[in-house]
HTML snippet that shows the backbone in 3Dmol.js (N, CA, C, O; Angstrom):
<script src="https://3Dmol.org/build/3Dmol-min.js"></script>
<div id="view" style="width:600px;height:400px;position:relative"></div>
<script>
const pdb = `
ATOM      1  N   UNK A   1      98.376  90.668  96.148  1.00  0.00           N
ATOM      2  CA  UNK A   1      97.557  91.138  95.054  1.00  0.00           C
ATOM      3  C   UNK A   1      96.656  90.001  94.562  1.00  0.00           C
ATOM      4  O   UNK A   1      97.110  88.863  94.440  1.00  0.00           O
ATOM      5  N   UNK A   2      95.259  90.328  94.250  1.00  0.00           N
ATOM      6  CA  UNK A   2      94.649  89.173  93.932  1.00  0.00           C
ATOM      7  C   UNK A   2      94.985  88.830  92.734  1.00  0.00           C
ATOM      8  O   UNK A   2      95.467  89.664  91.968  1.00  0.00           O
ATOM      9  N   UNK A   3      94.768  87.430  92.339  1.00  0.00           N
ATOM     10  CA  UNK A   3      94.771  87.001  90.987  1.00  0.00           C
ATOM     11  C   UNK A   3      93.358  86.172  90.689  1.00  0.00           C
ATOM     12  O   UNK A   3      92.448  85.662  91.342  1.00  0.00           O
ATOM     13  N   UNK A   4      93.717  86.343  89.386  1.00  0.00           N
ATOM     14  CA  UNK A   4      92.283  85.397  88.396  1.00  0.00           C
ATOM     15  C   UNK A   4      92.212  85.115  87.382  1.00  0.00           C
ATOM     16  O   UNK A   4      92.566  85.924  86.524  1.00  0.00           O
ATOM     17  N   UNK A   5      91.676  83.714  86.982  1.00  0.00           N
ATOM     18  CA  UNK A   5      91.567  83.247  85.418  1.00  0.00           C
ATOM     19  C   UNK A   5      90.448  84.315  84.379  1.00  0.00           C
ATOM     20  O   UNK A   5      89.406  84.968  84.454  1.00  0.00           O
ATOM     21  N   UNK A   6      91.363  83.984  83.574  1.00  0.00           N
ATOM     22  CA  UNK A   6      90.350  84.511  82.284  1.00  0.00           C
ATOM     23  C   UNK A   6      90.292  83.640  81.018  1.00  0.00           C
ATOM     24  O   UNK A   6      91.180  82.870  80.652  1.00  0.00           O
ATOM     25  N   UNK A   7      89.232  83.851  80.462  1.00  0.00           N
ATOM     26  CA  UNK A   7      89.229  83.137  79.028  1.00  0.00           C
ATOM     27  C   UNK A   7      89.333  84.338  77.949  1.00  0.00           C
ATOM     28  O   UNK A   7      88.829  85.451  78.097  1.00  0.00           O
ATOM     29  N   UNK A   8      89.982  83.957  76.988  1.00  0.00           N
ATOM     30  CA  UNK A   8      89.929  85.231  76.490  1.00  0.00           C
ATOM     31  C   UNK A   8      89.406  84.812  74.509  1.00  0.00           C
ATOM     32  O   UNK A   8      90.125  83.948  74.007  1.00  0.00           O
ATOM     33  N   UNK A   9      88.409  85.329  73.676  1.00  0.00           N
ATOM     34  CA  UNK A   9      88.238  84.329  73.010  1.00  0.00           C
ATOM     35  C   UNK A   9      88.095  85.924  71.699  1.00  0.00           C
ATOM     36  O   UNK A   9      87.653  87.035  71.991  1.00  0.00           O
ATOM     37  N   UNK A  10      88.580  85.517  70.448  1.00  0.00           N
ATOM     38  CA  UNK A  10      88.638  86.828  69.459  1.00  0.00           C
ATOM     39  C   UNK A  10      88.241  86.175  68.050  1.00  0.00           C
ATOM     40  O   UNK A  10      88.492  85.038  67.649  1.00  0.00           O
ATOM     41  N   UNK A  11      87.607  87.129  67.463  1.00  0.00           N
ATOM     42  CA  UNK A  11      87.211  86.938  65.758  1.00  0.00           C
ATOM     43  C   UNK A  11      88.583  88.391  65.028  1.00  0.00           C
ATOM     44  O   UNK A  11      88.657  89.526  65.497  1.00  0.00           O
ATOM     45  N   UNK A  12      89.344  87.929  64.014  1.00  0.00           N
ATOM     46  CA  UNK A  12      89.988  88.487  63.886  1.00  0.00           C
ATOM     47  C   UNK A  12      89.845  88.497  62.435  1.00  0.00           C
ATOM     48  O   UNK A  12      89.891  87.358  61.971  1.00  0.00           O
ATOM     49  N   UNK A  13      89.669  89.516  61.480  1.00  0.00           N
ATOM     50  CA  UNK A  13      89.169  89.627  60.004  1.00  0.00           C
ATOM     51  C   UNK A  13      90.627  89.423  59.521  1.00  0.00           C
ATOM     52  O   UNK A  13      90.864  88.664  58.581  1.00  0.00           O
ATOM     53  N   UNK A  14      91.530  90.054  60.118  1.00  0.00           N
ATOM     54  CA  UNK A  14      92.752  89.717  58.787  1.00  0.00           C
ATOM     55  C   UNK A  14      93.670  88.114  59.279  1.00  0.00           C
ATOM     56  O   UNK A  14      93.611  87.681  60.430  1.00  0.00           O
ATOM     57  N   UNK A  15      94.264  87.598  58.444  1.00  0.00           N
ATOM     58  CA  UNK A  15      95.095  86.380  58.915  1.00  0.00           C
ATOM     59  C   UNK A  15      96.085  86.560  59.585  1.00  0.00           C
ATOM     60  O   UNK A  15      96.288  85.926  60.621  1.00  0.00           O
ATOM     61  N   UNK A  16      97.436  88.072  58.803  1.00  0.00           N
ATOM     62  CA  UNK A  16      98.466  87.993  59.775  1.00  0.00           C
ATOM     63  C   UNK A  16      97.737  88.991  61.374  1.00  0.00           C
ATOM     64  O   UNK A  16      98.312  88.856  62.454  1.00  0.00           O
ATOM     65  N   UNK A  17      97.220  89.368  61.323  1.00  0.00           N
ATOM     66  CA  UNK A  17      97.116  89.843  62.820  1.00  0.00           C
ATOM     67  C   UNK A  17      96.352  88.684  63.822  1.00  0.00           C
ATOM     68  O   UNK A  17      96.634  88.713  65.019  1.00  0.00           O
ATOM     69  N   UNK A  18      95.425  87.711  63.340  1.00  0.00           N
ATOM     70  CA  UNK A  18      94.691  86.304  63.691  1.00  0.00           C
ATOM     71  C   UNK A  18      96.528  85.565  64.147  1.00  0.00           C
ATOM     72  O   UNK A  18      96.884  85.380  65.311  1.00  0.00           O
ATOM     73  N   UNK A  19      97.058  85.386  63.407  1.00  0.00           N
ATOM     74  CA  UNK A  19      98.414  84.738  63.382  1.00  0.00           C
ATOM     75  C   UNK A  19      99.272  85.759  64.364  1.00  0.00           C
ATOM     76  O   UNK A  19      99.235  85.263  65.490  1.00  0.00           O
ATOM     77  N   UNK A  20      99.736  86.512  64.372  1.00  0.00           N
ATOM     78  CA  UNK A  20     100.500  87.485  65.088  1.00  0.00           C
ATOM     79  C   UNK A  20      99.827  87.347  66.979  1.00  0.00           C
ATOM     80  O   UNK A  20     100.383  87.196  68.067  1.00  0.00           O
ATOM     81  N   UNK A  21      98.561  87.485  66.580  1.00  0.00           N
ATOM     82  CA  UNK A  21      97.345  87.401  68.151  1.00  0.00           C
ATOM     83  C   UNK A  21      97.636  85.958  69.013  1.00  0.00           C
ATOM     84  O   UNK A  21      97.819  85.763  70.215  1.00  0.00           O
ATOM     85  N   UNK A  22      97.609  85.351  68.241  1.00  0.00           N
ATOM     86  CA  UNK A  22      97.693  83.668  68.410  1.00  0.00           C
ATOM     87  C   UNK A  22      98.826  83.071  69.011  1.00  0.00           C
ATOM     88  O   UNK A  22      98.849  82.328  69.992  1.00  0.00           O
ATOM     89  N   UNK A  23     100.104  83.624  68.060  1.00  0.00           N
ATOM     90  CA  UNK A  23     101.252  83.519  68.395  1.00  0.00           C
ATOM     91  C   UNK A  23     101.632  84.152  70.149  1.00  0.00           C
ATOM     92  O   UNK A  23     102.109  83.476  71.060  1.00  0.00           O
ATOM     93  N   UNK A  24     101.303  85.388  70.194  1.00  0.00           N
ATOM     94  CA  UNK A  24     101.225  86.046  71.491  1.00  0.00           C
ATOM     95  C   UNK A  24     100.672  85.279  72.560  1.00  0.00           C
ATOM     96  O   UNK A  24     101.269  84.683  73.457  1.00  0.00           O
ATOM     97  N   UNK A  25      99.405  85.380  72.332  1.00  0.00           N
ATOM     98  CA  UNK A  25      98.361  84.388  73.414  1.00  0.00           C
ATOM     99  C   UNK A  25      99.493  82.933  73.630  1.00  0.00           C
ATOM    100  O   UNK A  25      99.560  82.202  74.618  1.00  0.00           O
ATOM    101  N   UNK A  26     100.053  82.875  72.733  1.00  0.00           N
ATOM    102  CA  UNK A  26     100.753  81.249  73.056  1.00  0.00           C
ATOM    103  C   UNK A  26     101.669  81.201  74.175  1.00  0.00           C
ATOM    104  O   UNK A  26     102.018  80.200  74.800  1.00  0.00           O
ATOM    105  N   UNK A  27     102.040  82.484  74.363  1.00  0.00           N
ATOM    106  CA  UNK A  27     103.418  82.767  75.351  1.00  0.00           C
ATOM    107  C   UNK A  27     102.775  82.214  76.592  1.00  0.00           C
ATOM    108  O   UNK A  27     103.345  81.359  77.269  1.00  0.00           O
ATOM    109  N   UNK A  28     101.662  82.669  76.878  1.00  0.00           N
ATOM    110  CA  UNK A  28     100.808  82.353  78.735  1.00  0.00           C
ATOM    111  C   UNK A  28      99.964  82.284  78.900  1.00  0.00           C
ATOM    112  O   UNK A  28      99.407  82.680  79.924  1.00  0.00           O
ATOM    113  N   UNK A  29      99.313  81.593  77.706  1.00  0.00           N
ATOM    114  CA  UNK A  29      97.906  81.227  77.394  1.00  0.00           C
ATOM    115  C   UNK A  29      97.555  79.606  77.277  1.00  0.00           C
ATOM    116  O   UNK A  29      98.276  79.309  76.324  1.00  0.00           O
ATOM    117  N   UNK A  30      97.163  78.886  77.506  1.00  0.00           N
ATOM    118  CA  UNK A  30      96.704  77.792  77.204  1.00  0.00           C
ATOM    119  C   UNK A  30      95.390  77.676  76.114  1.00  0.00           C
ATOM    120  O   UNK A  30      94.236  77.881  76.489  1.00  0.00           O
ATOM    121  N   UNK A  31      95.741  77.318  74.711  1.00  0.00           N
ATOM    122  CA  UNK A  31      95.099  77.507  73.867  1.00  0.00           C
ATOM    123  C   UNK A  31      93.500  76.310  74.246  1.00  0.00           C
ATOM    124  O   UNK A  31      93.752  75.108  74.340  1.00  0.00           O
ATOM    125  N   UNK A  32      92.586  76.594  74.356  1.00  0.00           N
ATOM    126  CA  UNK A  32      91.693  75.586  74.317  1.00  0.00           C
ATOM    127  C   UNK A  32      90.643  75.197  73.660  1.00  0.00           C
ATOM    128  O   UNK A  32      89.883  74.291  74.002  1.00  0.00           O
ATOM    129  N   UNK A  33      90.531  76.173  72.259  1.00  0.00           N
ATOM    130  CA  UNK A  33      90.055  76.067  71.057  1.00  0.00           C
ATOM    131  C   UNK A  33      90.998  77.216  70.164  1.00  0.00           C
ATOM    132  O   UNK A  33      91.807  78.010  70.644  1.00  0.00           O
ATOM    133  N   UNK A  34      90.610  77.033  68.639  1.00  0.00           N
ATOM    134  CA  UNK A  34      90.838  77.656  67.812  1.00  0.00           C
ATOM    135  C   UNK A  34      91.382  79.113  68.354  1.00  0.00           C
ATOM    136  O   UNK A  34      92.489  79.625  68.523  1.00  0.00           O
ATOM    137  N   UNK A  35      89.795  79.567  68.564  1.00  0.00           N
ATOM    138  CA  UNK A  35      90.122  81.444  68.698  1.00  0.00           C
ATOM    139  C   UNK A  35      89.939  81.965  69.975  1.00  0.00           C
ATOM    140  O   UNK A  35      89.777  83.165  70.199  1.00  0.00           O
ATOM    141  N   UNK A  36      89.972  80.576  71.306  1.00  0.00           N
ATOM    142  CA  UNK A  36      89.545  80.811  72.683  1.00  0.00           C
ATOM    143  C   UNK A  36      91.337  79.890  73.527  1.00  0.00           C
ATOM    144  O   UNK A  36      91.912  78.805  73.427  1.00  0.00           O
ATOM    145  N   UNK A  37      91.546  81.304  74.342  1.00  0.00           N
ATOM    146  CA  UNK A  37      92.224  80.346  75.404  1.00  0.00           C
ATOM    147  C   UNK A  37      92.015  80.417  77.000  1.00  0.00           C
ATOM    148  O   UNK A  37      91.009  81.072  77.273  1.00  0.00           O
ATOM    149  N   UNK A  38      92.732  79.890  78.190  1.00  0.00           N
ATOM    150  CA  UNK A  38      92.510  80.128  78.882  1.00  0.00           C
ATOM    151  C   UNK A  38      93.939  80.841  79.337  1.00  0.00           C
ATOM    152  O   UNK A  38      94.953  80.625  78.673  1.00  0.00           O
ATOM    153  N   UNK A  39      93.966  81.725  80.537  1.00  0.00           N
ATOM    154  CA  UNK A  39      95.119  82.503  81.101  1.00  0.00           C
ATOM    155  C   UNK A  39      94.674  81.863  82.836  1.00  0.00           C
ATOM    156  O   UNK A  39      93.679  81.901  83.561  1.00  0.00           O
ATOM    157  N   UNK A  40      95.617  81.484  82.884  1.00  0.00           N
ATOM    158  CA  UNK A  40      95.447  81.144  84.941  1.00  0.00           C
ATOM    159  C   UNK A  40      96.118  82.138  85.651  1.00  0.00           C
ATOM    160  O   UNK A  40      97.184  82.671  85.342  1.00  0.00           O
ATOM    161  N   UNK A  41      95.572  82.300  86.407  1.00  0.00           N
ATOM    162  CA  UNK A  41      96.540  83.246  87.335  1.00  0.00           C
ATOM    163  C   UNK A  41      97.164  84.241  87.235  1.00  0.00           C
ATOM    164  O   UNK A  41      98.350  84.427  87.508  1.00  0.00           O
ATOM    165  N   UNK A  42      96.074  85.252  86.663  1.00  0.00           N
ATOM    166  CA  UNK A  42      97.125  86.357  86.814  1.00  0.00           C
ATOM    167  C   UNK A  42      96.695  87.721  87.240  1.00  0.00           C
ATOM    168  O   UNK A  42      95.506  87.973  87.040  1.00  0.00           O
ATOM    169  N   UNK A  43      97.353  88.555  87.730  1.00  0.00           N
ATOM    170  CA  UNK A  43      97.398  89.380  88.255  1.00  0.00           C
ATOM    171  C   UNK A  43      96.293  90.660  87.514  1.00  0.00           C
ATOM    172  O   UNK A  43      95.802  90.570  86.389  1.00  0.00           O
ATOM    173  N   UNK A  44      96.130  91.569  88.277  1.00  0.00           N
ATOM    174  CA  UNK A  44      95.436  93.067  87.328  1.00  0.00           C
ATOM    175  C   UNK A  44      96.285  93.641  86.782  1.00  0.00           C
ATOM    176  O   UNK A  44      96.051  94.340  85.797  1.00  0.00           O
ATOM    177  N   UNK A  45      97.618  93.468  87.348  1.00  0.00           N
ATOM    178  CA  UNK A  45      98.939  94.373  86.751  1.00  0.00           C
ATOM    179  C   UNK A  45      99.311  93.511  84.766  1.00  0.00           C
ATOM    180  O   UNK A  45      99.547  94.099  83.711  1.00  0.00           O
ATOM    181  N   UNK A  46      99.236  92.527  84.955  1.00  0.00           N
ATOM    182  CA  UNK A  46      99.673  91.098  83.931  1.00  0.00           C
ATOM    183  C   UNK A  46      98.382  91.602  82.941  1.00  0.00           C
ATOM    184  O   UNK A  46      98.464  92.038  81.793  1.00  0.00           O
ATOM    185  N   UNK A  47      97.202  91.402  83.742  1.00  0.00           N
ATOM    186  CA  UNK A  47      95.711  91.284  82.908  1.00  0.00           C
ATOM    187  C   UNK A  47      96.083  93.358  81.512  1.00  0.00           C
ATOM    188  O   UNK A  47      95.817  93.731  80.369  1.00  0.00           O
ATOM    189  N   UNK A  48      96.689  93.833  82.588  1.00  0.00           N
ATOM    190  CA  UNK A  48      96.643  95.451  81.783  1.00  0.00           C
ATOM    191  C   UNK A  48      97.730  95.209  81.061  1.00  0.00           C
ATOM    192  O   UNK A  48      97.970  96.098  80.244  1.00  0.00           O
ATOM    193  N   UNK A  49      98.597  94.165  81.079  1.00  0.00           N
ATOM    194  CA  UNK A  49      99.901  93.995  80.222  1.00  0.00           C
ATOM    195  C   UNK A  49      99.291  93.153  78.822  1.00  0.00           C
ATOM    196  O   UNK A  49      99.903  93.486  77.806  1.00  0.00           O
ATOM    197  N   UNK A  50      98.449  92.362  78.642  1.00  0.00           N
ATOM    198  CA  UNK A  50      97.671  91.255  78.151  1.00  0.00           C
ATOM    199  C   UNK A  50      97.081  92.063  76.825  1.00  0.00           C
ATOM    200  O   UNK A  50      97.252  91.919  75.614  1.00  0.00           O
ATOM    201  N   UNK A  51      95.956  93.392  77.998  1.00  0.00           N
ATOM    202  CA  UNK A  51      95.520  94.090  77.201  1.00  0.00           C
ATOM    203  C   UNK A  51      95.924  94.887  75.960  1.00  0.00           C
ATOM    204  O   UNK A  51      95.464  95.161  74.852  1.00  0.00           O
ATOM    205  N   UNK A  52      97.370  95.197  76.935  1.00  0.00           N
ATOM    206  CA  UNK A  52      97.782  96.841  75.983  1.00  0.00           C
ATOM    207  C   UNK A  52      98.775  95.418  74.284  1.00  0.00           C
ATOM    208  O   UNK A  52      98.701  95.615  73.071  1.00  0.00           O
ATOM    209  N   UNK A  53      99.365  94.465  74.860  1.00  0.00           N
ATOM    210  CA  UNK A  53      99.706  93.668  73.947  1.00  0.00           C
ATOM    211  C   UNK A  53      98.423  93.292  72.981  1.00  0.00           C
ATOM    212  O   UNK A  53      98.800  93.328  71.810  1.00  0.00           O
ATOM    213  N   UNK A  54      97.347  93.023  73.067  1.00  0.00           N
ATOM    214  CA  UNK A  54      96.500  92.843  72.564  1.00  0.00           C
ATOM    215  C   UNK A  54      95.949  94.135  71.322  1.00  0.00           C
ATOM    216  O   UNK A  54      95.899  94.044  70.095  1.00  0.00           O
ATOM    217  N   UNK A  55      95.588  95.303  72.238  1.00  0.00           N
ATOM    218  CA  UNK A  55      95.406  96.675  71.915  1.00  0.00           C
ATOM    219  C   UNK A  55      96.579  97.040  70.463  1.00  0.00           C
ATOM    220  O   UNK A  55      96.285  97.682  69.454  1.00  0.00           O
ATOM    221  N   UNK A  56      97.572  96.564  70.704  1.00  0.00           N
ATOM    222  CA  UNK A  56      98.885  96.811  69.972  1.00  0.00           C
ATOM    223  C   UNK A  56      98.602  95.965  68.705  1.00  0.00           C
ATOM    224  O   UNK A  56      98.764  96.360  67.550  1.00  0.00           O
ATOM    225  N   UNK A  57      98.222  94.929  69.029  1.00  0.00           N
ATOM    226  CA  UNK A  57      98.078  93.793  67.313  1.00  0.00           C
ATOM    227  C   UNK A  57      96.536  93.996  66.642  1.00  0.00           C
ATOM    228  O   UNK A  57      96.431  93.941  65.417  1.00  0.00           O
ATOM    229  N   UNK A  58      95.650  94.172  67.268  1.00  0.00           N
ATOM    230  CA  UNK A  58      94.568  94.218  66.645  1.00  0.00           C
ATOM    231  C   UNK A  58      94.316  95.775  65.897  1.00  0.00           C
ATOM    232  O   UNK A  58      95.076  96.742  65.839  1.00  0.00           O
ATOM    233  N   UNK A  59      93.014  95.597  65.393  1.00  0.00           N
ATOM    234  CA  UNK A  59      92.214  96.435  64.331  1.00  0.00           C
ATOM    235  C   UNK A  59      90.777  97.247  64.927  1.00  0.00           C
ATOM    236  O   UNK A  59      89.778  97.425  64.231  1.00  0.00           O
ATOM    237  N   UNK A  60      90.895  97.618  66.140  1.00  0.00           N
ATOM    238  CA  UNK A  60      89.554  97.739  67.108  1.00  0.00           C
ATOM    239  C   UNK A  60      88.579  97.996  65.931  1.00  0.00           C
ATOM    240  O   UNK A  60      87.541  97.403  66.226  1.00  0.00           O
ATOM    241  N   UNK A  61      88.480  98.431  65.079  1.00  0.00           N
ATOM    242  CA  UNK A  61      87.599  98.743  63.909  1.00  0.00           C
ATOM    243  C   UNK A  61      86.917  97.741  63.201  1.00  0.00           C
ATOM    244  O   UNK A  61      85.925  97.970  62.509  1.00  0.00           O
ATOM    245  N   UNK A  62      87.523  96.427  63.387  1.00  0.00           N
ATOM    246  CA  UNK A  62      87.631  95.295  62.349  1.00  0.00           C
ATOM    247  C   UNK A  62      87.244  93.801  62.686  1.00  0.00           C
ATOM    248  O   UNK A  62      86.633  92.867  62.165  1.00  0.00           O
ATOM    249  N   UNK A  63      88.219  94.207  64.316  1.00  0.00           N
ATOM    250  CA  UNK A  63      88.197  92.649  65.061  1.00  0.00           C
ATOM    251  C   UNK A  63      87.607  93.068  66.655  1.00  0.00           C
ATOM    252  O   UNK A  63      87.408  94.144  67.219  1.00  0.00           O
ATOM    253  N   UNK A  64      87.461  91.760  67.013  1.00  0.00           N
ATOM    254  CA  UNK A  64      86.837  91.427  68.561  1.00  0.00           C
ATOM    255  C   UNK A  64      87.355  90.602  68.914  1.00  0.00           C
ATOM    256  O   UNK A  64      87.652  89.614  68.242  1.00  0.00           O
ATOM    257  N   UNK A  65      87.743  90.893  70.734  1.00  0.00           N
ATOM    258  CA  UNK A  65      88.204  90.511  71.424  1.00  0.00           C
ATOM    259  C   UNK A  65      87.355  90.712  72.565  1.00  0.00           C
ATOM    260  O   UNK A  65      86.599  91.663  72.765  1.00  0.00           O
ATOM    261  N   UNK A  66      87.605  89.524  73.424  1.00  0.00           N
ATOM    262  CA  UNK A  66      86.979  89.464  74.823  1.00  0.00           C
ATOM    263  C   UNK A  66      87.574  88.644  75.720  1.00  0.00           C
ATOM    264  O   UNK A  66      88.114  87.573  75.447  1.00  0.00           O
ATOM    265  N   UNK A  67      87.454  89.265  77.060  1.00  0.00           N
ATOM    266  CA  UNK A  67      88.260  88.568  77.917  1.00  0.00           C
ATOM    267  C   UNK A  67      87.001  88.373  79.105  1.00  0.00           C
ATOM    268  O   UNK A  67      86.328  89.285  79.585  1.00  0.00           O
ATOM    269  N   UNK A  68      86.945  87.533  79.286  1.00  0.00           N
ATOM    270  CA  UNK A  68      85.920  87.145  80.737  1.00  0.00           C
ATOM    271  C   UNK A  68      86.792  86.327  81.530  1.00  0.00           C
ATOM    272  O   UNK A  68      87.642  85.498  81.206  1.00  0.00           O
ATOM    273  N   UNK A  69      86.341  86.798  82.782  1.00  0.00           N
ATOM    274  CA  UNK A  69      86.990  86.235  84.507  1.00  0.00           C
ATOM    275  C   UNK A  69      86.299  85.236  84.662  1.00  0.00           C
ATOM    276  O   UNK A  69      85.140  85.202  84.249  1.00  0.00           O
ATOM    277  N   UNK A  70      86.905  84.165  85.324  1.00  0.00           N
ATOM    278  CA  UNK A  70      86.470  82.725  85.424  1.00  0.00           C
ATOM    279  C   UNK A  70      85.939  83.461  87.101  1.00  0.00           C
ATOM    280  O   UNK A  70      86.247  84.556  87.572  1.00  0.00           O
ATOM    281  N   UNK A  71      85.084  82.401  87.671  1.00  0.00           N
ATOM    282  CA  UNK A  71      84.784  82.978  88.536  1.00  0.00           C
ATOM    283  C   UNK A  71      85.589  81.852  89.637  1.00  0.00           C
ATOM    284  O   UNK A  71      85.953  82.129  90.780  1.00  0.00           O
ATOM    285  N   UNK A  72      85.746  80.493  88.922  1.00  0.00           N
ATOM    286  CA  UNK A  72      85.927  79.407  89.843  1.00  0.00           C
ATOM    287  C   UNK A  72      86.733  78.382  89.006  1.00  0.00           C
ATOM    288  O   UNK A  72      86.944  78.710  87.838  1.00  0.00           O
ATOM    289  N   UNK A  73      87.284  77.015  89.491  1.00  0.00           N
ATOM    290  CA  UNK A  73      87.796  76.054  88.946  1.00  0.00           C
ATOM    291  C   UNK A  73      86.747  74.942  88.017  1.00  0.00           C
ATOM    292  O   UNK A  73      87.050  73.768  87.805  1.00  0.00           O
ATOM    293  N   UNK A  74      85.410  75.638  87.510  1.00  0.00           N
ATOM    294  CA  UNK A  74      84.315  75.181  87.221  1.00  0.00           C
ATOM    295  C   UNK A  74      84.112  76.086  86.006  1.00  0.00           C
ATOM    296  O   UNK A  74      83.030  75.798  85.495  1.00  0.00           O
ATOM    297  N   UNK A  75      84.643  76.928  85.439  1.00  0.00           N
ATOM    298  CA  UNK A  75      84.710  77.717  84.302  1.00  0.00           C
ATOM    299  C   UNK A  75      83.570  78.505  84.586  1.00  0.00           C
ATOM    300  O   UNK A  75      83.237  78.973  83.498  1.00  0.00           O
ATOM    301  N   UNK A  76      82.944  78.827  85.290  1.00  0.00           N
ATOM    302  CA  UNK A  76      81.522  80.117  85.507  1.00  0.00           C
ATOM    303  C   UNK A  76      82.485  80.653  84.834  1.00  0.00           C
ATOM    304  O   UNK A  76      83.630  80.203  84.877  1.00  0.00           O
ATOM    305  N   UNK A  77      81.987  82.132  83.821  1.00  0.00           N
ATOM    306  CA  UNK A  77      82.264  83.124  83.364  1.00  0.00           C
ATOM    307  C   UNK A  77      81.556  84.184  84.465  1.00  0.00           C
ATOM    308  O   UNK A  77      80.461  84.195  85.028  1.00  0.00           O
ATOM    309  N   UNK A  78      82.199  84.669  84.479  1.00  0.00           N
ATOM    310  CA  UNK A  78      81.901  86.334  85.285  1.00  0.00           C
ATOM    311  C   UNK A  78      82.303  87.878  84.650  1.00  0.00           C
ATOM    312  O   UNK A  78      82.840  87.914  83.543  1.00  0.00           O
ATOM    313  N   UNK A  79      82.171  88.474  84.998  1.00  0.00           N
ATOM    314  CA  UNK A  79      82.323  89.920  84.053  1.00  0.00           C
ATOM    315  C   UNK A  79      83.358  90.127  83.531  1.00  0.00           C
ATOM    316  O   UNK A  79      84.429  90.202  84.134  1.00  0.00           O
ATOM    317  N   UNK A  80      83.170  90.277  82.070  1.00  0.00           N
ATOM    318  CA  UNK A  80      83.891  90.828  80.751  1.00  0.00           C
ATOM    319  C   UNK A  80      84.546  91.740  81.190  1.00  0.00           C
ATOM    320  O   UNK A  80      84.033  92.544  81.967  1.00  0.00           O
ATOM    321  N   UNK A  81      85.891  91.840  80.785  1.00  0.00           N
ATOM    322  CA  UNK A  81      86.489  93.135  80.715  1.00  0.00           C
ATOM    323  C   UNK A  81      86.230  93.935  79.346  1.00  0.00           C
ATOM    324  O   UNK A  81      86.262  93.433  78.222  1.00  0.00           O
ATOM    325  N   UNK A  82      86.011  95.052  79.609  1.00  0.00           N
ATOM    326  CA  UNK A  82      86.180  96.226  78.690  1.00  0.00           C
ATOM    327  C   UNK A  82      87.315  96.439  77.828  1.00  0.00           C
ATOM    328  O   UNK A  82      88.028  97.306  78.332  1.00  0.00           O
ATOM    329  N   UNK A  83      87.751  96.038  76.809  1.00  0.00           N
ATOM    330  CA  UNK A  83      89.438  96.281  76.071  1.00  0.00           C
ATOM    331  C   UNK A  83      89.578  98.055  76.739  1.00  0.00           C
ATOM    332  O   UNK A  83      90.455  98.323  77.560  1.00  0.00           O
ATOM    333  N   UNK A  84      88.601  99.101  76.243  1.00  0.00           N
ATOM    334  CA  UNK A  84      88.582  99.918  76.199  1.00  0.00           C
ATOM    335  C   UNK A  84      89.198 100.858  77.550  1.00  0.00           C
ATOM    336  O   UNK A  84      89.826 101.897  77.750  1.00  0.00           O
ATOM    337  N   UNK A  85      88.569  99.749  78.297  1.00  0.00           N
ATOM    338  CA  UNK A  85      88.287 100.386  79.749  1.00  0.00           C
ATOM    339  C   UNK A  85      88.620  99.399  80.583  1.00  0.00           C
ATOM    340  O   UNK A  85      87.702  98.964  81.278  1.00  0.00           O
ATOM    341  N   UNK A  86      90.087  98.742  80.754  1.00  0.00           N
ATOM    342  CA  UNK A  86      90.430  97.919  81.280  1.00  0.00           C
ATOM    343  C   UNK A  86      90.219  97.732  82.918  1.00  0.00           C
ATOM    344  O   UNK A  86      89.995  96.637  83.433  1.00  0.00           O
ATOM    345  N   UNK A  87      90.312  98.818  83.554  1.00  0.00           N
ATOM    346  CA  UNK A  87      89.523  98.731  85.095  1.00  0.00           C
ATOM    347  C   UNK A  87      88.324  98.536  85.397  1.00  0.00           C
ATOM    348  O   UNK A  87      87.966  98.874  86.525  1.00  0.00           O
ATOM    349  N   UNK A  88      87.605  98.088  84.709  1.00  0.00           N
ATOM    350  CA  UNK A  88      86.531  97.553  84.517  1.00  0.00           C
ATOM    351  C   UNK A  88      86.400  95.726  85.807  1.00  0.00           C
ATOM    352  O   UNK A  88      85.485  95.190  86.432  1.00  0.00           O
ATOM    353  N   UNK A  89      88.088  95.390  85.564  1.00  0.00           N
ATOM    354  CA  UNK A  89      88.458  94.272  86.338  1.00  0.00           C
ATOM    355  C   UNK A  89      88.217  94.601  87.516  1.00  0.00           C
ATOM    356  O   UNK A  89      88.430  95.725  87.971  1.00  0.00           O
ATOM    357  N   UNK A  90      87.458  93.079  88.507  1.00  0.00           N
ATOM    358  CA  UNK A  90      87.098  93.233  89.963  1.00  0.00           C
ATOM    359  C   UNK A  90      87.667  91.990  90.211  1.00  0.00           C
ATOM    360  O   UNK A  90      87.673  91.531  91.353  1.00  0.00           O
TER     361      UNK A  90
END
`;
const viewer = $3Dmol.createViewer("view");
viewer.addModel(pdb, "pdb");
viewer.setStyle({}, {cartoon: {color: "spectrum"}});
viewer.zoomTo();
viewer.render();
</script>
């Protein structure tokens, strides 16, 4: 199964869900700013697990989230995933 980095980077209006988000991302995330981390290696199966955890703490009404595919060991960004529309991943 292929795998791939993502950065995943969020504006979050309330504190405990910013805090709750953060905390999560910490499990298999490598934090590399404030409200941006990076994820290495992982799967489409992991990336839809990421999501629906994500989907679960936030406020889609309120807050933003984004996840972009690294394309390389050089940080290119390559296409955004969709929260919405998570197969959106290539």
């Amino acid at each position: 199964m292929k795998k791939a980095d993502f950065i995943i980077s969020y504006d979050i209006s309330n504190s405990k869900r910013l805090r709750k988000l953060a905390k999560e991302l910490e499990k298999f995330a490598i934090r590399i700013q404030y409200s941006v981390f990076y994820v290495p290696s992982v799967s489409q199966e992991m990336l839809f697990d990421i999501i629906e955890t994500i989907n679960e703490i936030i406020d889609t009404n309120e807050d933003d989230v984004r996840i972009y595919t690294v394309s390389d060991p050089g940080f290119k960004l390559g296409q955004a995933v969709d929260l919405s529309d998570p197969t959106t991943f290539s």
